[in-house]
N, C-alpha and C positions, 0 to 999 in steps of 0.2 A: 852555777845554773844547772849542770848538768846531774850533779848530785842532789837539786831540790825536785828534778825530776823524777829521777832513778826512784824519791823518797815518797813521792807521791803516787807514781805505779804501783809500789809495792802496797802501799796504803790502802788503793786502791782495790788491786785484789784480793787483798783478806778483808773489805769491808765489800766488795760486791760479790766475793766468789762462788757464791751459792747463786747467783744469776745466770740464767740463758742468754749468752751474749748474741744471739741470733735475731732476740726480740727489746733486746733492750740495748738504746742510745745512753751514751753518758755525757754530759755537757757540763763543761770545768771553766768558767771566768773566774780569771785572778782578780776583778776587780780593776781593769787600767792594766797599762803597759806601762813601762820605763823611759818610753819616748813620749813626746808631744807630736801631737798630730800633725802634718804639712799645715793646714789652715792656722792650727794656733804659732806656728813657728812663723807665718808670714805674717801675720799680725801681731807678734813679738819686734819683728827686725823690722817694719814699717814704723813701729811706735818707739825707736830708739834707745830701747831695753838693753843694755850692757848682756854681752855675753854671759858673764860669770853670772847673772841673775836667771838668764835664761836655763842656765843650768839647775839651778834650783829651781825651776818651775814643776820637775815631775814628782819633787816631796808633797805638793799640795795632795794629792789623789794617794800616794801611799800609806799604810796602816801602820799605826805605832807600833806594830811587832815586827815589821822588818828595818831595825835600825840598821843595817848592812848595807843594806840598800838606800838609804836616807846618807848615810855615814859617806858612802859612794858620791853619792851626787854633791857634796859638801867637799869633799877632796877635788872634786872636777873643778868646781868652781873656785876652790881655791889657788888652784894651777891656773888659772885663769885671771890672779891677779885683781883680787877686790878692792876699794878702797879700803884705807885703813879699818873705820870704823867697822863695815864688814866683816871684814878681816878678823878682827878683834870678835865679835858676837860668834861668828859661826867657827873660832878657833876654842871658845871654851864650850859651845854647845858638843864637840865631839872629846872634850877632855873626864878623867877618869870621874872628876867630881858630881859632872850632869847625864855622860852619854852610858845610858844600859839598854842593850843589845838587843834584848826580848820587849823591853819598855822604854822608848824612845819618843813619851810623848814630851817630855822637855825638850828633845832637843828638836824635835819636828818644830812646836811652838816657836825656836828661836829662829830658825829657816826662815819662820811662816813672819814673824817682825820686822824681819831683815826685809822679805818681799813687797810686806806693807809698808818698809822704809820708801824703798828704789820705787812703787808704783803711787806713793802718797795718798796710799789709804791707811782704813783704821781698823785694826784688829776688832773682830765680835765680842759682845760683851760676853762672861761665864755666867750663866744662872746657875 
């Protein structure tokens, strides 16, 4: 985390460096945090969501380029003791065949089935 910072300051000032920093704000949203908000974590555990799904709840709002982070939250949950079937889907979504690091929309996709298992809904159609 500390080195996607350092990476992004640096970035930062050789893309602003010619700026008066006295008259100009910079404002940086990643997009979502890695956590779930208190509200949706209490309306997680009110609605009898298994832990390990819970854990995969913060891949929904993540971008297919941070498979590290997708990759992360699939190990948590798996430490967490999925059912088998589980198990099984979100064990070859991170194996060498489906999981690329930079392009991670496969294996998001299988998170995102697995979620629509456990909440029995129905994945979006692709146009």
């Amino acid at each position: 985390m500390e080195a996607d910072a350092l990476l992004l300051a640096e970035a930062t000032k050789k893309i602003l460096g010619s700026l008066n920093t006295e008259n100009n704000i910079l404002t940086i949203d990643d997009g979502g945090s890695d956590e779930t908000s208190a509200s949706e974590k209490t309306m997680l555990n009110d609605g009898n969501i298994p832990e390990w799904a819970q854990l995969l709840e913060p891949v929904r709002k993540l971008p297919t380029n941070v498979g590290a982070r997708i990759k992360r939250c699939i190990y948590d949950a798996l430490n967490k003791g999925p059912p088998e079937w589980a198990k099984n889907i979100l064990e070859h979504s991170i194996s060498k065949e489906v999981y690329k690091g930079n392009a991670s929309g496969p294996t998001k996709k299988a998170v995102l089935s697995v979620l629509a298992d456990v909440y029995g809904e129905s994945l979006p159609e692709e146009t």
